[in-house]
N, C-alpha and C positions, 0 to 999 in steps of 0.2 A: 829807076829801080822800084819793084814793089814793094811794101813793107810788111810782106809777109813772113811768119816764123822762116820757113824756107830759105826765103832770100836773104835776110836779116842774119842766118847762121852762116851763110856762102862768105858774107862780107864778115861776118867775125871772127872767120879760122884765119882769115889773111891777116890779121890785126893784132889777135888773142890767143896766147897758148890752147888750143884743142876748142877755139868761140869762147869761150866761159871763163868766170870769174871765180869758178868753185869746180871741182871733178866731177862733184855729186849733180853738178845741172845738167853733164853731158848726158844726152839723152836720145838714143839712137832712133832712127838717124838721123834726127836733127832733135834738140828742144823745141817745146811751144813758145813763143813769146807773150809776159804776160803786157797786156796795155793799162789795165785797170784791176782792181780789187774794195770788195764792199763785204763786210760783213764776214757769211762764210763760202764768199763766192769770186772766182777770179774771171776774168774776160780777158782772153787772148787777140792779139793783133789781127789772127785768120777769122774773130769772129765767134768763136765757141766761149760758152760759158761753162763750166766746170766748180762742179762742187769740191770743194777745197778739202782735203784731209791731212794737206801738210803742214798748212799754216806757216811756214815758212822755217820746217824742223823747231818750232816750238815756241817760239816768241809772243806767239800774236793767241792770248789763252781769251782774250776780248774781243777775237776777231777782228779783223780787216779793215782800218780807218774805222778805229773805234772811237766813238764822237767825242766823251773824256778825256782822252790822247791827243785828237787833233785840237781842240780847246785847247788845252794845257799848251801844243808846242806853238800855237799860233799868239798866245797869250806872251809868249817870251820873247815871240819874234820882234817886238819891239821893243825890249831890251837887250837885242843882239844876244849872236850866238856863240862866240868865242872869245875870250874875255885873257887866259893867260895868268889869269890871277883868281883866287877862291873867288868864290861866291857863298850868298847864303843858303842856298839850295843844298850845298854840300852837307853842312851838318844836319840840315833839316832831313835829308835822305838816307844818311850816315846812322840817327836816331832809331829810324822807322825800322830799319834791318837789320840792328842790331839788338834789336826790342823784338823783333821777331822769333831771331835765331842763337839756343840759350848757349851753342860754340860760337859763337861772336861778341866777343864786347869788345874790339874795333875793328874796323871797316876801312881798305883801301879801294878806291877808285879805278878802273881802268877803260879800254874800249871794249873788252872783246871777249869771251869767256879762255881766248888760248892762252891770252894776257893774263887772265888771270891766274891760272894751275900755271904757266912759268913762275910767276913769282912766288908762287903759294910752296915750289916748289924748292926754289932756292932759298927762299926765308925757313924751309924746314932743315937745309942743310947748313943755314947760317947758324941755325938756332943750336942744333946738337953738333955739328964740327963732325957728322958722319958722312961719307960721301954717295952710298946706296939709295935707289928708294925701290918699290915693288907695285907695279902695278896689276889690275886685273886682267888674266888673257879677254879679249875682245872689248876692254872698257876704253872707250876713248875721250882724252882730255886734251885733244886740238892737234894742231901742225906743227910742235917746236918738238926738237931735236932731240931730247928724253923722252920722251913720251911715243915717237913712231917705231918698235919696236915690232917683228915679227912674233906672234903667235909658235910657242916651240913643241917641240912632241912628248915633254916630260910634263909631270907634274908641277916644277918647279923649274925655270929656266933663265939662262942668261940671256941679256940683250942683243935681239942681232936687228941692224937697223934693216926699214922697212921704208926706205927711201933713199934715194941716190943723195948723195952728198951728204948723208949724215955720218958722220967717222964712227968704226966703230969702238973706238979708244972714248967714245962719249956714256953710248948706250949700254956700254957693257957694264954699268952703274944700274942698269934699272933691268929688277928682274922680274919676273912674272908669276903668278901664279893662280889656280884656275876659283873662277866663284863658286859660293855654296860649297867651299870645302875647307873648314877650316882647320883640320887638320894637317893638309899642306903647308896651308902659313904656317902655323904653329912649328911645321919641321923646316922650314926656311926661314925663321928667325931665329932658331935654336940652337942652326948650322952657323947662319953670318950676323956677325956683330954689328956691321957698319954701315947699317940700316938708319936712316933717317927718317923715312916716314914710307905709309903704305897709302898711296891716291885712287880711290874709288869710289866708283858710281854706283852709290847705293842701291838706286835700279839704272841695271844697264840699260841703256835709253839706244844707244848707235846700234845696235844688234839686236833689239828687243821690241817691247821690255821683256826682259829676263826678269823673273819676280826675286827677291833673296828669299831663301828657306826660314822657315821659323827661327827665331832666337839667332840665324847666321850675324846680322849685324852686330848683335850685345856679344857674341862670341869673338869677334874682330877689336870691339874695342875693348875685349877684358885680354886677349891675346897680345895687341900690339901696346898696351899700359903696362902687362908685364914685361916685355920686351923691352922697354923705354923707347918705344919707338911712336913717332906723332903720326894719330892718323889725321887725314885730309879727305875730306867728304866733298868731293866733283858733284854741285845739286847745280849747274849749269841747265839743263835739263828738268830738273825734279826740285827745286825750287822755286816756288810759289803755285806747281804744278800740281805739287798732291796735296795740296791745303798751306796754308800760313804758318812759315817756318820748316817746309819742306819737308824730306824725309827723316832729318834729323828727330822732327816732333810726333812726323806717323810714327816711327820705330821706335822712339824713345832712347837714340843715342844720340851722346854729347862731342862731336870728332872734336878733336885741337886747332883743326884750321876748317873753312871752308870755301870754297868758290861760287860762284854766280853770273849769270849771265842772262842772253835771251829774255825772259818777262819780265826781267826788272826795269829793262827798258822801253818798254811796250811797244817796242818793233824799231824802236833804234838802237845803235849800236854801242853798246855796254859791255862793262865785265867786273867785278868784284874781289877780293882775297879778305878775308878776317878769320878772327880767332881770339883764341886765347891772349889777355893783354899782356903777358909777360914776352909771347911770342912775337908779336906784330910793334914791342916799343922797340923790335932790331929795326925795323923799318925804316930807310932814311928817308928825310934828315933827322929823325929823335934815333938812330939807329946808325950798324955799318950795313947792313944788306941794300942795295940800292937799289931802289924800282923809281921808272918816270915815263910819263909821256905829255906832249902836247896837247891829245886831246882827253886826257883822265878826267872826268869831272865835271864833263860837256854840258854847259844849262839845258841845250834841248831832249838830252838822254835824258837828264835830269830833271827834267820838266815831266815827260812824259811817264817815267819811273811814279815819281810821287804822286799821278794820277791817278795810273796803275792801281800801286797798293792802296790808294783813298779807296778809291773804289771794292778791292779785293775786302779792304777791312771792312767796307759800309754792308757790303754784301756777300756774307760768308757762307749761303748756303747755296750758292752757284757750286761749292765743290761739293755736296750730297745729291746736287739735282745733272750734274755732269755723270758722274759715277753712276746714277739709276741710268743716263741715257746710254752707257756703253753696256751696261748689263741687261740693258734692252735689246742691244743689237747683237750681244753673245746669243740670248735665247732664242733669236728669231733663227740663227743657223742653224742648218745641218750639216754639222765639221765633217762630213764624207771622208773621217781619217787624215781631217788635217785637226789644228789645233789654234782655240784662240785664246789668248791669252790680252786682260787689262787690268786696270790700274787707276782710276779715276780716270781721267781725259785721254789718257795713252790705252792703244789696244794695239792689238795685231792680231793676224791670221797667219799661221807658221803652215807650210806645206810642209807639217811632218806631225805624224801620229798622236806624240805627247806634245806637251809642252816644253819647250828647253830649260833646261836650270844653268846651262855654260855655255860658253864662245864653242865647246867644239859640239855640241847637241845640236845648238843651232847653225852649226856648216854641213851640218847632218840634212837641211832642208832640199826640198827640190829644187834649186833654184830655175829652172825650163817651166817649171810651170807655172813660177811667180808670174816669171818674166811672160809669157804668156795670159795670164792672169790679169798682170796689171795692165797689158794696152788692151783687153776687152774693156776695162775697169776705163781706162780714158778714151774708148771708141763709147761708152755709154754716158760721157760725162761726168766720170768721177777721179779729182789728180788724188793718189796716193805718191808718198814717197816710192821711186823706182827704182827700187832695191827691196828685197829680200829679209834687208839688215840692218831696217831704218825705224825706228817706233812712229805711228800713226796717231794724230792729234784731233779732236776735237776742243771746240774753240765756246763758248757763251753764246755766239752770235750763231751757232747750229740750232737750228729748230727741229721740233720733235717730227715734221716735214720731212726736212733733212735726213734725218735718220732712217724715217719710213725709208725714202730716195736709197740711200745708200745701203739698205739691207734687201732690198729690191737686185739693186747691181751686183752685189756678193750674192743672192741666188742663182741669178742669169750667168754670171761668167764663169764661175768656176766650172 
């Protein structure tokens, strides 16, 4: 058998629910397989090299076997990588993120950023004894059973699950309602009491980025303080993404809880929950709310993490000189009646007129012509995320090259 993407997909449908290990990889009609990745560039098994735009949905802001990372985890591998028991790394990493982020003064451990918004989740219902919470239409905080909820036709709506086997006697606790409006919230905590908390993605990162309107953040948490209800800031995505301390610090608000993921582990598999210390002392064992895993607290996440942020802190102006290269690449286009929208490192091209401010603006897009779009985009050698619905990254290890490269490919395809 050859080991070509082709072949490689024939043998993993007979194996693997749909080949893949994730939905978002299925990629018609087959995925590429990658062999290798360096910097901001990946090399598939068929042989093609392709400039990277996805970075792996957002982890890898240093790029691709970035030399500080791989130091760090090789450095640990001889003191083994799974231990069962604390380590020092824990508080040393624990310090660093919670020094960052002025809604954190403690910090739990996890693997995963979905790991983390469950728990973030259930420690807010631990905490107030309310059983609701309210998410954002089109904000996504992972694969557990609260959180996959269809997108409804009102302004404000109940949970209807958005996956088989989720019951709907679970989700109908979690309701929704649309971004950049907060006047809706405002009328859906007014309406129900037993509101525990509202989880959002400061910038919608899964469908975007959607940018938040002026003042919309500081307006969420002087709404939901009056309410008594704890907000949870999902920067899984948007932290350490839009500078040190994520969007809590760009925006200048303080949530109750927050989650984390993706770059804190610099390309290994992490996840986060902190907050407020009256919040997070439920936490067991100092606590009754019970969160655990085996592998929370990983020395090689952990390793790689406090590489990461050494680095983020040694050199802070990668996130001003990130920011001028996406604003380079805005200017060089002619939006022909689409729309781009960025963000520091995150950009997109929306096939639609304006820019979206919500999940249903941006279902408003064309998607025939993303789709379209994007395999010119990979017949030229460039991977964007392949979806419509997915925020586009730039990494440190993108060169001004690069960019030229990639503003070149968005002339030619569109």
């Amino acid at each position: 058998m050859n080991n070509t993407s082709s072949d490689l997909f024939e043998l993993a449908k007979t194996l693997m629910p749909g080949g893949v290990s994730s939905p978002v990889r299925a990629i018609r009609p087959y995925p590429f397989y990658t062999a290798s990745a360096s910097g901001s560039y990946l090399t598939t098994v068929d042989g093609d090299t392709l400039l990277d735009c996805c970075m792996a949905y957002g982890p890898l802001l240093l790029g691709h076997a970035a030399p500080q990372v791989r130091q760090a985890v090789e450095a640990q591998l001889d003191y083994g990588w799974l231990y069962g028991t604390p380590s020092p790394l824990e508080p040393q990493f624990a310090k660093m993120i919670t020094g960052d982020h002025p809604g954190m003064d403690m910090v739990r451990f996890v693997s995963s950023g979905s790991e983390a918004t469950m728990a973030a989740i259930r420690l807010a219902r631990g905490f107030t004894g309310k059983k609701d919470i309210v998410k954002i239409e089109g904000g996504f905080h992972g694969a557990h059973d609260a959180v996959l909820v269809k997108a409804g036709s009102g302004a404000t709506t109940m949970g209807v699950p958005d996956s088989a086997g989720v019951l709907a006697d679970l989700v109908k606790h979690t309701r929704q309602v649309a971004y950049n409006d907060p006047e809706a919230l405002e009328s859906l905590l007014t309406a129900h009491t037993d509101v525990a908390a509202l989880i959002i993605e400061p910038v919608l990162g899964n469908i975007g980025p959607v940018l938040p309107d002026p003042h919309y953040l500081k307006d969420v948490r002087e709404i939901t303080r009056a309410h008594d209800v704890l907000l949870i800031f999902d920067e899984v995505i948007t932290g350490y993404r839009l500078g040190i301390g994520g969007a809590q610090v760009l925006y200048g608000v303080k949530p109750d809880l927050t989650t984390l993921g993706k770059i804190i582990g610099g390309g290994l598999p992490i996840g986060a929950f902190g907050g407020r210390r009256d919040i997070m002392q439920l936490v067991a064992p100092q606590g009754p709310v019970y969160q655990a895993g085996t592998f929370s607290g990983n020395p090689l996440s952990l390793s790689a993490g406090i590489a990461t942020l050494t680095y983020l802190h040694d050199n802070q102006m990668l996130y001003p000189e990130l920011d001028a290269k996406t604003r380079e690449l805005e200017e060089s286009l002619n939006l022909d009646g689409g729309s781009f929208v960025r963000l520091g490192s995150m950009f997109k091209y929306f096939f639609r007129s304006t820019p979206p401010k919500n999940y249903r603006e941006v279902r408003e897009c064309n998607t025939d012509a993303f789709g379209s779009f994007w395999k010119r985009m990979l017949k030229a050698g460039i991977f964007l995320p392949p979806s419509q619905f997915e925020t586009n990254f730039i990494s440190t290890a993108h060169s001004d090259q690069d960019l030229v490269t990639l503003a070149q490919a968005y002339s030619q395809c569109r």
